[in-house]
PDB file with SEQRES, HELIX, SHEET and CRYST1 records, atoms N, CA, C and O in Angstrom:
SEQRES   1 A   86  UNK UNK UNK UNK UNK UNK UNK UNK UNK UNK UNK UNK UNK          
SEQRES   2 A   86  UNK UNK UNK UNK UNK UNK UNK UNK UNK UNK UNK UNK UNK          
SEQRES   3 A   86  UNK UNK UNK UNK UNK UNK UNK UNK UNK UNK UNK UNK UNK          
SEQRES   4 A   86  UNK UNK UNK UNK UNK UNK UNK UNK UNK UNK UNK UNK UNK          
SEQRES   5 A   86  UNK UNK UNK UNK UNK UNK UNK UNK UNK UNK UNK UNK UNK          
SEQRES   6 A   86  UNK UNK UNK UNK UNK UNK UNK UNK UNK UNK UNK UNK UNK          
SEQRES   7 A   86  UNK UNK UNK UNK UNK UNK UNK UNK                              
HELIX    1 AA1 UNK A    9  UNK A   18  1                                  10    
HELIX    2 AA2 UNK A   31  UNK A   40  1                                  10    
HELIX    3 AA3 UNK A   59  UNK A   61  5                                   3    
HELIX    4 AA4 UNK A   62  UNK A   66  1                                   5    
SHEET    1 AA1 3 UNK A  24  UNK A  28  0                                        
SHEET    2 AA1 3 UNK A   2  UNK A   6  1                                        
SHEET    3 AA1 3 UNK A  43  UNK A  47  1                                        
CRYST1    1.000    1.000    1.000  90.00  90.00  90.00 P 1           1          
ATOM      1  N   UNK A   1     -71.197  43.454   5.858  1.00  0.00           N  
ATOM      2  CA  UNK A   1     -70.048  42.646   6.184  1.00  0.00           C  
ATOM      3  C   UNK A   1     -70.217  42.132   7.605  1.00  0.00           C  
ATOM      4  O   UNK A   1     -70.546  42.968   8.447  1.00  0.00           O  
ATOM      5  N   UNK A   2     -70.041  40.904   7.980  1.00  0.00           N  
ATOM      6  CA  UNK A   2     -70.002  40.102   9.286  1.00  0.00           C  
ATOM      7  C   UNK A   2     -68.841  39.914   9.804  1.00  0.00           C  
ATOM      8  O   UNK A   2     -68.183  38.974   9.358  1.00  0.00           O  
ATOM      9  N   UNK A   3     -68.120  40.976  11.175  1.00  0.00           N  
ATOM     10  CA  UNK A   3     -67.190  40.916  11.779  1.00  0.00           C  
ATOM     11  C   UNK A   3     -67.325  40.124  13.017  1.00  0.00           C  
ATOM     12  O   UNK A   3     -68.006  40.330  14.022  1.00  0.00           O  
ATOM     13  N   UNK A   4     -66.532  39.190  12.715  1.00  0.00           N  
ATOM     14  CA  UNK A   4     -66.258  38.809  14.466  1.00  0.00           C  
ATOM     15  C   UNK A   4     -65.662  39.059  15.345  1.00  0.00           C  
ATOM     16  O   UNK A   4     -64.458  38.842  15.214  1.00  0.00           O  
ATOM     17  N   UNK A   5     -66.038  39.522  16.432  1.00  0.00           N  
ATOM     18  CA  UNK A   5     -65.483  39.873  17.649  1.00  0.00           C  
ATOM     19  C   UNK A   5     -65.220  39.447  18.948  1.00  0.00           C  
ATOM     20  O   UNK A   5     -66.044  39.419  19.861  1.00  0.00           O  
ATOM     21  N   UNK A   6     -64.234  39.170  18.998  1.00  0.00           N  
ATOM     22  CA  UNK A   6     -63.647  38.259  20.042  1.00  0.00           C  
ATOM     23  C   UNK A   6     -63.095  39.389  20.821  1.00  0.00           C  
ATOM     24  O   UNK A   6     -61.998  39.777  20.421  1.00  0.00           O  
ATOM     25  N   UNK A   7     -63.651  40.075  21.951  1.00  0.00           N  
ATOM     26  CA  UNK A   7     -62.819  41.272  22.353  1.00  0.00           C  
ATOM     27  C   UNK A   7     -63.644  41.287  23.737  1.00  0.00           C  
ATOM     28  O   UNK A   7     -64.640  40.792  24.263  1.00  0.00           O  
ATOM     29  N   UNK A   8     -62.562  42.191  23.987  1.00  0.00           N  
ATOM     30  CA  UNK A   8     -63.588  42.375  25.754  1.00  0.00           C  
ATOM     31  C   UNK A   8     -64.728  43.335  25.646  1.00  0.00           C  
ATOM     32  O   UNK A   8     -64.639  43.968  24.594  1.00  0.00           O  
ATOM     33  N   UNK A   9     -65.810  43.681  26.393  1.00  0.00           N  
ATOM     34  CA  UNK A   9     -66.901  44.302  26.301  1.00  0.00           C  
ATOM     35  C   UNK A   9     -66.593  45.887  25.940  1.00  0.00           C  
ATOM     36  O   UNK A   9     -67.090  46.667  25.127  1.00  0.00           O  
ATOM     37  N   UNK A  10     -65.672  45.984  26.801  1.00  0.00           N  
ATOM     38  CA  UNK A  10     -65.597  47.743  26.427  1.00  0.00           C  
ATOM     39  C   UNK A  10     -64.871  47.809  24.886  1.00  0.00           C  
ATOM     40  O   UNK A  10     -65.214  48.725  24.138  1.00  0.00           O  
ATOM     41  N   UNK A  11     -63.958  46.912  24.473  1.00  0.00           N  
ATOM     42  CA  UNK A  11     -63.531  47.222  22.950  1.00  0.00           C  
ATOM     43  C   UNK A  11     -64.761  46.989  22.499  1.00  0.00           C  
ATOM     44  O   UNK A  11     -64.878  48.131  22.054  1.00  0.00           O  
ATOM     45  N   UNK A  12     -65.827  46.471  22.216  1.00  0.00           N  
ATOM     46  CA  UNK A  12     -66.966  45.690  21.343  1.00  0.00           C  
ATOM     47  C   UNK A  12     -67.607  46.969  21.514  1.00  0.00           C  
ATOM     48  O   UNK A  12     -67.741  47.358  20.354  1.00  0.00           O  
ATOM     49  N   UNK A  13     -68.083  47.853  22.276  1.00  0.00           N  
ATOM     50  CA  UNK A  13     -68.318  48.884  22.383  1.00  0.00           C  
ATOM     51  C   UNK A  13     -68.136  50.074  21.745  1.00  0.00           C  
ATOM     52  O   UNK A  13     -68.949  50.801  21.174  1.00  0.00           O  
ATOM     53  N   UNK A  14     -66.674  50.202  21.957  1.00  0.00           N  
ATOM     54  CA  UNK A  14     -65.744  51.308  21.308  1.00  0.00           C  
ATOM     55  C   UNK A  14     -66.264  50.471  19.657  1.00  0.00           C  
ATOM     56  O   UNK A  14     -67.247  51.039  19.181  1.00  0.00           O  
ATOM     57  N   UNK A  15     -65.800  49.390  18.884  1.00  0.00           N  
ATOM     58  CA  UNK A  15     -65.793  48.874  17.859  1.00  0.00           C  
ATOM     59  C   UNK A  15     -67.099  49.371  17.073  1.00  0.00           C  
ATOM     60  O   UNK A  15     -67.029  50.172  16.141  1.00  0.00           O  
ATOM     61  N   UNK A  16     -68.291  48.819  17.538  1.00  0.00           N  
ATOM     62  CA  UNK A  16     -69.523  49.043  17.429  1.00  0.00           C  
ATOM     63  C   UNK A  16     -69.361  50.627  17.176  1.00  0.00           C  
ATOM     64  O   UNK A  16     -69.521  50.852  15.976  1.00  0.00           O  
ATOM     65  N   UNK A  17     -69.038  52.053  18.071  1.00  0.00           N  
ATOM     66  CA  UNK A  17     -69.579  53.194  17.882  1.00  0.00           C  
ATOM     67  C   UNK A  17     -68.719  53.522  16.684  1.00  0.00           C  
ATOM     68  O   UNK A  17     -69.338  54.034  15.751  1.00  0.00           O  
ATOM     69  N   UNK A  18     -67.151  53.297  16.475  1.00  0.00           N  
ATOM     70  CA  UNK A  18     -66.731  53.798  15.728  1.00  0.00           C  
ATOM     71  C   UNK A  18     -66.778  53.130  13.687  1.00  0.00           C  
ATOM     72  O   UNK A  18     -66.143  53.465  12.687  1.00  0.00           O  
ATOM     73  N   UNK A  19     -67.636  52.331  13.895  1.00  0.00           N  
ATOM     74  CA  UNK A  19     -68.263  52.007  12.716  1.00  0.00           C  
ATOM     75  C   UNK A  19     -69.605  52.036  12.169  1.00  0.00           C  
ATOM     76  O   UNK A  19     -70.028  51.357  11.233  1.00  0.00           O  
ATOM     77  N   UNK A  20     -70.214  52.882  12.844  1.00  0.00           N  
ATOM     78  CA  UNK A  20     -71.263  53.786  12.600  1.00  0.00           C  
ATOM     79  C   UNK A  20     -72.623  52.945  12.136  1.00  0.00           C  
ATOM     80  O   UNK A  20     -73.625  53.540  11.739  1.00  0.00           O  
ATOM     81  N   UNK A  21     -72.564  51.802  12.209  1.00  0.00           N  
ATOM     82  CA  UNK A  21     -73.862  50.877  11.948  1.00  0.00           C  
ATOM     83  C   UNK A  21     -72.947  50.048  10.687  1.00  0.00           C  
ATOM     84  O   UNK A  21     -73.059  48.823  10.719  1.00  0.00           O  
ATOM     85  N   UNK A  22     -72.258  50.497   9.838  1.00  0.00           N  
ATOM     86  CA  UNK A  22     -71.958  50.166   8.645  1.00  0.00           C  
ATOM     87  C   UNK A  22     -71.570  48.176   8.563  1.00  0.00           C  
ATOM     88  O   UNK A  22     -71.708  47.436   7.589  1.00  0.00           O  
ATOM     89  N   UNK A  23     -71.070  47.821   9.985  1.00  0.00           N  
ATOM     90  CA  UNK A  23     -71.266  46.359   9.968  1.00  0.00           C  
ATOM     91  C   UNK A  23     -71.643  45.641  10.825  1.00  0.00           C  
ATOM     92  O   UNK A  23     -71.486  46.011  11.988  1.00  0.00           O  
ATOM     93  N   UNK A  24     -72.368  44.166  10.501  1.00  0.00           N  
ATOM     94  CA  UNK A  24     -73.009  43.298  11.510  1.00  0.00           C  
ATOM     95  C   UNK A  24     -71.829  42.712  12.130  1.00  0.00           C  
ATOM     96  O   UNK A  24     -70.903  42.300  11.431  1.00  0.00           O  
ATOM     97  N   UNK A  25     -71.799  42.628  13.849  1.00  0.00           N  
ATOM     98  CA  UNK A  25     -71.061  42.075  14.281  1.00  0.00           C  
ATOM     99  C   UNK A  25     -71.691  40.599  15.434  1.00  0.00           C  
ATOM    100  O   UNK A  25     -72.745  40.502  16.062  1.00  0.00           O  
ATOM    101  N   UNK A  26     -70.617  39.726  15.326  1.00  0.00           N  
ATOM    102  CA  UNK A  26     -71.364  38.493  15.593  1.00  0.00           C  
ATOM    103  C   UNK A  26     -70.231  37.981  17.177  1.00  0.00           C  
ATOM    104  O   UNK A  26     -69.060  38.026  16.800  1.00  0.00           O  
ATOM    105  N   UNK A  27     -70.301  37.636  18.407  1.00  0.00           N  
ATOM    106  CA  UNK A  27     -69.772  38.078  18.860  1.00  0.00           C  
ATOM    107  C   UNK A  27     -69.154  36.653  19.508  1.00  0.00           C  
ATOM    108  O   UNK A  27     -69.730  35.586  19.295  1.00  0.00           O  
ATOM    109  N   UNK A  28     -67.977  36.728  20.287  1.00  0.00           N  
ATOM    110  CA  UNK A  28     -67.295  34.782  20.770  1.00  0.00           C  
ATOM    111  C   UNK A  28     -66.839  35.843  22.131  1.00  0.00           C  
ATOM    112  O   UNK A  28     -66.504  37.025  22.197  1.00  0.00           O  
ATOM    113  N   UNK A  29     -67.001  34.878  23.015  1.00  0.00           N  
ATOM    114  CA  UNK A  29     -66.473  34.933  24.629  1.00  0.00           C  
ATOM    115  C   UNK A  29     -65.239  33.912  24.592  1.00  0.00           C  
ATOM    116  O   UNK A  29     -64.523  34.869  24.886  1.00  0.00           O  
ATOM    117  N   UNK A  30     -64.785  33.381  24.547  1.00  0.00           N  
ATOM    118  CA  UNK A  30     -64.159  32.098  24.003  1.00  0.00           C  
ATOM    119  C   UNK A  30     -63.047  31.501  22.949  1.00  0.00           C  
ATOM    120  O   UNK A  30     -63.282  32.089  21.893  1.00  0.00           O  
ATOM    121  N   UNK A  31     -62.183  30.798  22.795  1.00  0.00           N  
ATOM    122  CA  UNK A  31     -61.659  30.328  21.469  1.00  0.00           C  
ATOM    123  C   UNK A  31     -62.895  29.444  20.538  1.00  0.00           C  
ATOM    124  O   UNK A  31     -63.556  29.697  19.531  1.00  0.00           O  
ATOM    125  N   UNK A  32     -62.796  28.396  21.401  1.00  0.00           N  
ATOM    126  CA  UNK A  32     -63.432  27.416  20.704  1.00  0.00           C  
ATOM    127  C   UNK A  32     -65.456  28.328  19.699  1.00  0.00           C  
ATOM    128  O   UNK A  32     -66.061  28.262  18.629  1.00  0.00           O  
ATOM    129  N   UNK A  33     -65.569  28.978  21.004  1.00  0.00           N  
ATOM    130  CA  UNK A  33     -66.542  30.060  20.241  1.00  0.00           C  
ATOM    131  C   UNK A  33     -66.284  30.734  18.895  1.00  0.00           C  
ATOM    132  O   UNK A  33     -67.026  30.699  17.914  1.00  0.00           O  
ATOM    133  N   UNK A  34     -65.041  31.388  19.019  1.00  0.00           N  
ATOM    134  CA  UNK A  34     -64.921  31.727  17.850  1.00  0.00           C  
ATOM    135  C   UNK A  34     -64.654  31.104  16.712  1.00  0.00           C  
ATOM    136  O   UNK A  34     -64.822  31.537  15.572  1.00  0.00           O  
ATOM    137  N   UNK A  35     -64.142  29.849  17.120  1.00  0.00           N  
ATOM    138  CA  UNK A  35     -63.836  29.109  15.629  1.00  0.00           C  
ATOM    139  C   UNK A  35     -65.231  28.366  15.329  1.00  0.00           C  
ATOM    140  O   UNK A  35     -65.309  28.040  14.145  1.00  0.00           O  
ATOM    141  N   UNK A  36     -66.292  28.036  16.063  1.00  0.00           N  
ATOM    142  CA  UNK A  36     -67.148  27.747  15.693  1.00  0.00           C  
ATOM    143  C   UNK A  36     -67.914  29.171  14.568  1.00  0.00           C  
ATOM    144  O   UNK A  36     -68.016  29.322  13.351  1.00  0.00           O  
ATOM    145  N   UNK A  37     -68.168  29.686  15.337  1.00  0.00           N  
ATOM    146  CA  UNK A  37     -68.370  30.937  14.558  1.00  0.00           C  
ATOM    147  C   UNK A  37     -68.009  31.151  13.011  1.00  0.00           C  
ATOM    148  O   UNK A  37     -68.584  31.153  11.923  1.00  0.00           O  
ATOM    149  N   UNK A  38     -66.864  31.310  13.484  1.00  0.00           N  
ATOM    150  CA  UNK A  38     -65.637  30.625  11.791  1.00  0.00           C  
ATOM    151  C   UNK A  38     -66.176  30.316  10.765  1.00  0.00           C  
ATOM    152  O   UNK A  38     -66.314  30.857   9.668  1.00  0.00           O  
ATOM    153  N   UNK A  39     -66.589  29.038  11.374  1.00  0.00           N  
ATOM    154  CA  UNK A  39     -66.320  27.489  10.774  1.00  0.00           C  
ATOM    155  C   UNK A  39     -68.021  27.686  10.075  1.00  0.00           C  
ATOM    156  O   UNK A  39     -68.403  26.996   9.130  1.00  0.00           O  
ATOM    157  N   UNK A  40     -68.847  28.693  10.715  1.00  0.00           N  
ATOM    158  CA  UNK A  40     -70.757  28.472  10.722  1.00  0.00           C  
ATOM    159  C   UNK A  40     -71.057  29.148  10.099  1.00  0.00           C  
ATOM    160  O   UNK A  40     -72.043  28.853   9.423  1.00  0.00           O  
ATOM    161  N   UNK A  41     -70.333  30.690   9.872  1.00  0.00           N  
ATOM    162  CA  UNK A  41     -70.748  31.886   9.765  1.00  0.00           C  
ATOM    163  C   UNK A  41     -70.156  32.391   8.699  1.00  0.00           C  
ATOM    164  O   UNK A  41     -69.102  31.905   8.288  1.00  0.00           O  
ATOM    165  N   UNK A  42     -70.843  33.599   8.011  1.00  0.00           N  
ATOM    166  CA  UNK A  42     -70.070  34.111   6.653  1.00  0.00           C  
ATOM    167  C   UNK A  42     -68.934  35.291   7.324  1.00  0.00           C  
ATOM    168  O   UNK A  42     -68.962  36.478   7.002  1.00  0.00           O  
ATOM    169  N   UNK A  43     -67.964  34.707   8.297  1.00  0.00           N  
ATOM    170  CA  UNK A  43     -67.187  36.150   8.570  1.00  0.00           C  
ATOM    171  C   UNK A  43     -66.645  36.124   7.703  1.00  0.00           C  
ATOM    172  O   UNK A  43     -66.209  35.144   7.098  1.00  0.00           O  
ATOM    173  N   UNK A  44     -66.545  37.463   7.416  1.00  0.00           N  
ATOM    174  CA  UNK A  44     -65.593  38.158   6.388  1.00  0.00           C  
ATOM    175  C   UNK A  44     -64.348  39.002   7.467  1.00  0.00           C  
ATOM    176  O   UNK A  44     -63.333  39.100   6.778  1.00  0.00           O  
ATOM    177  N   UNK A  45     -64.167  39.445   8.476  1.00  0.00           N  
ATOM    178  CA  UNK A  45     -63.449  40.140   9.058  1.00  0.00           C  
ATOM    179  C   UNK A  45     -63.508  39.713  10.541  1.00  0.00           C  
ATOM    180  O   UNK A  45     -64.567  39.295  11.009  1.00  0.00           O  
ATOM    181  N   UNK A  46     -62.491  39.802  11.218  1.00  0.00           N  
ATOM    182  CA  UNK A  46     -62.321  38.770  12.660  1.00  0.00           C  
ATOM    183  C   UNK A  46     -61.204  40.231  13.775  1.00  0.00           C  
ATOM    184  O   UNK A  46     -60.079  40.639  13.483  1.00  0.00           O  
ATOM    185  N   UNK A  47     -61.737  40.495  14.521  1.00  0.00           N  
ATOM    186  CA  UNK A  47     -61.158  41.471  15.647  1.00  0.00           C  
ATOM    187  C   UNK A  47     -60.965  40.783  16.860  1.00  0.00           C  
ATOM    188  O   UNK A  47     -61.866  40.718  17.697  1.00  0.00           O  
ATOM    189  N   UNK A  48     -59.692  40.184  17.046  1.00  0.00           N  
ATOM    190  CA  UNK A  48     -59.624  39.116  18.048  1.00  0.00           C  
ATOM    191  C   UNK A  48     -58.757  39.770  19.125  1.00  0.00           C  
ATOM    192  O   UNK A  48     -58.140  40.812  18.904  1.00  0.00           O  
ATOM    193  N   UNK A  49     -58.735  39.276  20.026  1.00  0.00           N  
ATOM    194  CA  UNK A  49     -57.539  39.531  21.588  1.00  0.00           C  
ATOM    195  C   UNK A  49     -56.873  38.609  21.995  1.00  0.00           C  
ATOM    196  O   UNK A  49     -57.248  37.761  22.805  1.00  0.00           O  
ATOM    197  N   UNK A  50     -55.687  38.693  21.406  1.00  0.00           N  
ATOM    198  CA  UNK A  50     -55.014  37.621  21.591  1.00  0.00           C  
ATOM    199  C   UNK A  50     -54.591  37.010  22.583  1.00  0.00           C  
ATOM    200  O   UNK A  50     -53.719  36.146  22.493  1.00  0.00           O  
ATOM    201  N   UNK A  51     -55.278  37.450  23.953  1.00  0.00           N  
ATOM    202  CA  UNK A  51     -55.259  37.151  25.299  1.00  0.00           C  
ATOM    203  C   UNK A  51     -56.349  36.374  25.058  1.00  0.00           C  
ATOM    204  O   UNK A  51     -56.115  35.323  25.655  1.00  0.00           O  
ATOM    205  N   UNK A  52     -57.439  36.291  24.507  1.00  0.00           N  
ATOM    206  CA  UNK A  52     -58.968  36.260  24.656  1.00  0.00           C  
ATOM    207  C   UNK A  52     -59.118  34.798  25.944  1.00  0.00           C  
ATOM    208  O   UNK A  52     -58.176  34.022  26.102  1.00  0.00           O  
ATOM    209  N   UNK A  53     -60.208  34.689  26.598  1.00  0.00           N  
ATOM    210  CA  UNK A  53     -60.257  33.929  27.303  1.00  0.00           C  
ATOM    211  C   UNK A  53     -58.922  33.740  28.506  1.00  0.00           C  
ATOM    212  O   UNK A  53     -58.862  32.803  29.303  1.00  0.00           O  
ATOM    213  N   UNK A  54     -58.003  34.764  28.409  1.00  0.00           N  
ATOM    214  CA  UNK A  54     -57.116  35.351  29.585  1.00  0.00           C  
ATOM    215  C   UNK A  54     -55.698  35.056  29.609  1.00  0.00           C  
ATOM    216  O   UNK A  54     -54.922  35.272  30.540  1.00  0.00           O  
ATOM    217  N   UNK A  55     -55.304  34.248  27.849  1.00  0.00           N  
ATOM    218  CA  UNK A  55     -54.293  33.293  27.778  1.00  0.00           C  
ATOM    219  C   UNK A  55     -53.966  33.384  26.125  1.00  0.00           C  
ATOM    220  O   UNK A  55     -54.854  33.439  25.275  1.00  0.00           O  
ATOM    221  N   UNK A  56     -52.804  33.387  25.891  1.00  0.00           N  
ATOM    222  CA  UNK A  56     -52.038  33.368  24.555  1.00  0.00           C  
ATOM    223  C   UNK A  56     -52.683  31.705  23.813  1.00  0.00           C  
ATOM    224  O   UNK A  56     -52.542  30.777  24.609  1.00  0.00           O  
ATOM    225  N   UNK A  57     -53.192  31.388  22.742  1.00  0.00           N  
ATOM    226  CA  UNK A  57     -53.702  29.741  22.587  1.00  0.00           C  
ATOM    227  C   UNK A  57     -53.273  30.271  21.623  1.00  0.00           C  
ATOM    228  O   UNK A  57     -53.139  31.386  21.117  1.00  0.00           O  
ATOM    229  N   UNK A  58     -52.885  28.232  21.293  1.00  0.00           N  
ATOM    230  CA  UNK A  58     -52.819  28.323  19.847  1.00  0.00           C  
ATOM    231  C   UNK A  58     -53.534  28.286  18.606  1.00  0.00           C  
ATOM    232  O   UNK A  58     -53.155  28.273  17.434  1.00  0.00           O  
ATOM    233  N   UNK A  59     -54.855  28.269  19.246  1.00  0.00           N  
ATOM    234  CA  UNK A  59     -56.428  28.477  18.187  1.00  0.00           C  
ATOM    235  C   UNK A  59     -56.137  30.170  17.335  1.00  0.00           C  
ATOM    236  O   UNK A  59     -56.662  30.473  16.264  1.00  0.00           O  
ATOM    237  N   UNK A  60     -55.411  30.866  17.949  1.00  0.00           N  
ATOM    238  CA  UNK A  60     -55.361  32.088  17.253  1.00  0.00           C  
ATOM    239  C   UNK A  60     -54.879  32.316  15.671  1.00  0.00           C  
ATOM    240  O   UNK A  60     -55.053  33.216  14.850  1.00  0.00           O  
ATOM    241  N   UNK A  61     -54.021  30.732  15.670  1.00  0.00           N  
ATOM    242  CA  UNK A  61     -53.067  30.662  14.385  1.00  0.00           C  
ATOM    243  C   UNK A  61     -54.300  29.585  13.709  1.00  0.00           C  
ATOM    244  O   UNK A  61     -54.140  28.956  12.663  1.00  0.00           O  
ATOM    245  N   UNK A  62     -55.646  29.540  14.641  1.00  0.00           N  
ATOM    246  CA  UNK A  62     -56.246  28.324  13.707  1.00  0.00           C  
ATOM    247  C   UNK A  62     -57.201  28.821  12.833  1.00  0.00           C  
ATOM    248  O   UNK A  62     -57.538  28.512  11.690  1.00  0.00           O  
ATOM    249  N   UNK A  63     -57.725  30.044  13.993  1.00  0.00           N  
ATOM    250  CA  UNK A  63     -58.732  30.928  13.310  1.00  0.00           C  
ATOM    251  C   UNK A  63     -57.967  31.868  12.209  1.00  0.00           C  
ATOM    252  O   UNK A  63     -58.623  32.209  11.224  1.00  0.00           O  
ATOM    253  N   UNK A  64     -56.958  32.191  12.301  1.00  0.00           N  
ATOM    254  CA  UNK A  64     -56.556  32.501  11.271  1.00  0.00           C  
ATOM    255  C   UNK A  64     -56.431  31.943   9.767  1.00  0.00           C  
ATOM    256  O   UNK A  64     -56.673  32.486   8.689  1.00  0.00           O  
ATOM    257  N   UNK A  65     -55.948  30.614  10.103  1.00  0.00           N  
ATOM    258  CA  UNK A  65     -56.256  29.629   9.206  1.00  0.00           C  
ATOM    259  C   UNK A  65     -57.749  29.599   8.484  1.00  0.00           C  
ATOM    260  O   UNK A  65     -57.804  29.486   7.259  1.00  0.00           O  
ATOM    261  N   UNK A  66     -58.613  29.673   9.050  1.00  0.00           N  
ATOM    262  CA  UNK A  66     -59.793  29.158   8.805  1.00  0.00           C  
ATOM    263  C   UNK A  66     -60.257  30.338   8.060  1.00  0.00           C  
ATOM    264  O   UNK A  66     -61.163  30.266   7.230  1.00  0.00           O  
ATOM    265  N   UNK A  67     -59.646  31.408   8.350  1.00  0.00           N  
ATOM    266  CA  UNK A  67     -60.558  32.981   7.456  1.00  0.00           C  
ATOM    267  C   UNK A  67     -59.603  33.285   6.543  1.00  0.00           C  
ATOM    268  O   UNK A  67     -59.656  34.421   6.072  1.00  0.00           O  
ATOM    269  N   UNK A  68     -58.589  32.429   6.109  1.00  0.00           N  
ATOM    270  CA  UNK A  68     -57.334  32.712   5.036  1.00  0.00           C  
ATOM    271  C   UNK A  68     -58.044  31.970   4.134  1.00  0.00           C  
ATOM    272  O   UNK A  68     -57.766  32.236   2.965  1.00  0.00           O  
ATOM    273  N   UNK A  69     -59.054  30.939   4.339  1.00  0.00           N  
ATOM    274  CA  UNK A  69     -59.154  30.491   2.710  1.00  0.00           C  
ATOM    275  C   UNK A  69     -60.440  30.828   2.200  1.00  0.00           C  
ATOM    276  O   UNK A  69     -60.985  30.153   1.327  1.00  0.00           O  
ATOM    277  N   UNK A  70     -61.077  32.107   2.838  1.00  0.00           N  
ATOM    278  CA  UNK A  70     -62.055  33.188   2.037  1.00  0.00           C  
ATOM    279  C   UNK A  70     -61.569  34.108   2.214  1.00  0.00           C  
ATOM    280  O   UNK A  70     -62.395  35.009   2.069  1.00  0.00           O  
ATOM    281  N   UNK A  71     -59.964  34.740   2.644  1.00  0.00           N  
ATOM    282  CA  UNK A  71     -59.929  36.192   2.676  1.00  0.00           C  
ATOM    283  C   UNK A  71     -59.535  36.566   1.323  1.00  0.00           C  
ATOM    284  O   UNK A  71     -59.023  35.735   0.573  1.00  0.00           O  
ATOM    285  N   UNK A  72     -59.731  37.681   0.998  1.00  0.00           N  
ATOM    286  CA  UNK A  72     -59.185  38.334  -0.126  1.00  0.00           C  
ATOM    287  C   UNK A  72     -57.601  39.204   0.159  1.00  0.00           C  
ATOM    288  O   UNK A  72     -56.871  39.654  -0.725  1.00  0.00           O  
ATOM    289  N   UNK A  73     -57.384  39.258   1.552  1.00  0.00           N  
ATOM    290  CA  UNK A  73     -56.463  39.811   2.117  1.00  0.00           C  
ATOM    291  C   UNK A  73     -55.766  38.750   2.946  1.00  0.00           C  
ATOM    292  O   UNK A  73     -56.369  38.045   3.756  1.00  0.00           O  
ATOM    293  N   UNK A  74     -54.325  38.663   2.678  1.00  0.00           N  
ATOM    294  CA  UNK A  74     -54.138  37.375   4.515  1.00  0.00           C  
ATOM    295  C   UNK A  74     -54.446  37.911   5.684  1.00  0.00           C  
ATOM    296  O   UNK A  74     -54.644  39.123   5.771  1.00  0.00           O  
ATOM    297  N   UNK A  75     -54.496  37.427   6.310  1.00  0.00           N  
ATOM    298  CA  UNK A  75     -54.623  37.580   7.653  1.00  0.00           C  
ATOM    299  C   UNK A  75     -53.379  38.416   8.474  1.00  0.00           C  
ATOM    300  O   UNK A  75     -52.248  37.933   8.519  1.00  0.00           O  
ATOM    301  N   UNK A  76     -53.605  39.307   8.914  1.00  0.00           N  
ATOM    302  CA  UNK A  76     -52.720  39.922   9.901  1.00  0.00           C  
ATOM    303  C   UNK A  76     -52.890  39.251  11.666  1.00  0.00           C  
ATOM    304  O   UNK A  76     -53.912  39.007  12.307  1.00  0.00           O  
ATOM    305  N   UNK A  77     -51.644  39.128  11.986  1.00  0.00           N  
ATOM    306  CA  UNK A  77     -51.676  38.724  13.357  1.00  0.00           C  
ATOM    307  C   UNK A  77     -50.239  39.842  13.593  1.00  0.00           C  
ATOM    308  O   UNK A  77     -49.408  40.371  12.855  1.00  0.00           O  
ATOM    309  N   UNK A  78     -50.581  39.808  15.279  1.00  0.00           N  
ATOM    310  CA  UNK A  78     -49.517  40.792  15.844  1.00  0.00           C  
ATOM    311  C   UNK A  78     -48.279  39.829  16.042  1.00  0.00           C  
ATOM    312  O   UNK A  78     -48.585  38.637  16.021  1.00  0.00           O  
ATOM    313  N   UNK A  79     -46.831  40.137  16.245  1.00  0.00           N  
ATOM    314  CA  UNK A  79     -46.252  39.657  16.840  1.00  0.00           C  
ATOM    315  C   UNK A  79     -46.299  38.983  18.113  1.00  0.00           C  
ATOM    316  O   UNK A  79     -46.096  39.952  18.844  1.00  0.00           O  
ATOM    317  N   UNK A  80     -46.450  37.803  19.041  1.00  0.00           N  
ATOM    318  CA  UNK A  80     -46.504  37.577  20.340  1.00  0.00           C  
ATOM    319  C   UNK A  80     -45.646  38.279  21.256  1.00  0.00           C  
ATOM    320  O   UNK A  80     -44.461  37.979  21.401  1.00  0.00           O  
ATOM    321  N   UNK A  81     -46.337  39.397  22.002  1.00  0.00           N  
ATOM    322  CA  UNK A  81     -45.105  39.823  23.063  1.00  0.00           C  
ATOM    323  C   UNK A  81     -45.130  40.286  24.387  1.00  0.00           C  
ATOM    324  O   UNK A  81     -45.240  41.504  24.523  1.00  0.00           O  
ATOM    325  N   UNK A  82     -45.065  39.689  25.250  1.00  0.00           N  
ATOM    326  CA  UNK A  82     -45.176  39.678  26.720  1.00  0.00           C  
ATOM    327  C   UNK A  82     -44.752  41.568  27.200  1.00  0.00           C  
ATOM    328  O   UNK A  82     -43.859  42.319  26.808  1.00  0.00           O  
ATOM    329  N   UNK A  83     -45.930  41.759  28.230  1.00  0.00           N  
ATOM    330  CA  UNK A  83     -45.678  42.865  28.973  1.00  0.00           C  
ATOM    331  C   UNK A  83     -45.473  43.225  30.164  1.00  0.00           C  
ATOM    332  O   UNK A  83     -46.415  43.396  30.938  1.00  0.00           O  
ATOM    333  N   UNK A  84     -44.256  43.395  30.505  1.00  0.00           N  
ATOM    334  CA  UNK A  84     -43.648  43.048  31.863  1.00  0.00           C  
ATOM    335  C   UNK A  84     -44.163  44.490  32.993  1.00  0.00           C  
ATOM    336  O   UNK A  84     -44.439  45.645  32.669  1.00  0.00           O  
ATOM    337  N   UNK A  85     -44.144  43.894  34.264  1.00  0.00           N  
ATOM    338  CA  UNK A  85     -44.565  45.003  34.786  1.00  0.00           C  
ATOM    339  C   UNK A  85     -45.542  45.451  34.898  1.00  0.00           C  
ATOM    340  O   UNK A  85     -45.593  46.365  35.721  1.00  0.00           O  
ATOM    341  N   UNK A  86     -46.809  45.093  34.183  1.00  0.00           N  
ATOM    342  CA  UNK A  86     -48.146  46.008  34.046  1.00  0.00           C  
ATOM    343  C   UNK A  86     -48.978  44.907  35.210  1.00  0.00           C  
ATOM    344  O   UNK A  86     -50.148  45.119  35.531  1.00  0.00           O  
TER     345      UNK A  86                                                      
END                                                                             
């Protein structure tokens, strides 16, 4: 299975050990990265940060889009929600 990972280095890390080799992961720094990716690649599964690139976009609802019409599952996204204080 080909996961994409849109995450910061230390999650891609953590991600990688706790799936034990069992999947290829293909990796985006970027939005527009990842939807290329998307758009190129056989992902089957997408691990995104919805900060990614340091900012809430609205590519998050695109890439979602784009892996809803091969998922077998919809797509889960989190609620948007600001964290005050940190």
């Amino acid at each position: 299975m080909l996961v994409l990972a849109a995450i910061p280095d230390f999650q891609l890390h953590r991600l990688r050990r706790a799936a034990e080799g069992r999947f290829e992961f293909v990796r985006a720094r970027g939005w527009e990265e990842a939807l290329d990716l998307i758009r190129t690649r056989p992902v089957e599964l997408a691990v995104v940060d919805p900060l990614l690139s340091g900012e809430a976009r609205r590519q998050s609802s695109g890439a979602a889009a784009l892996l809803s019409g091969r998922a077998t599952q919809p797509p889960m996204q989190p609620p948007a929600f600001a964290v005050a204080g940190l």
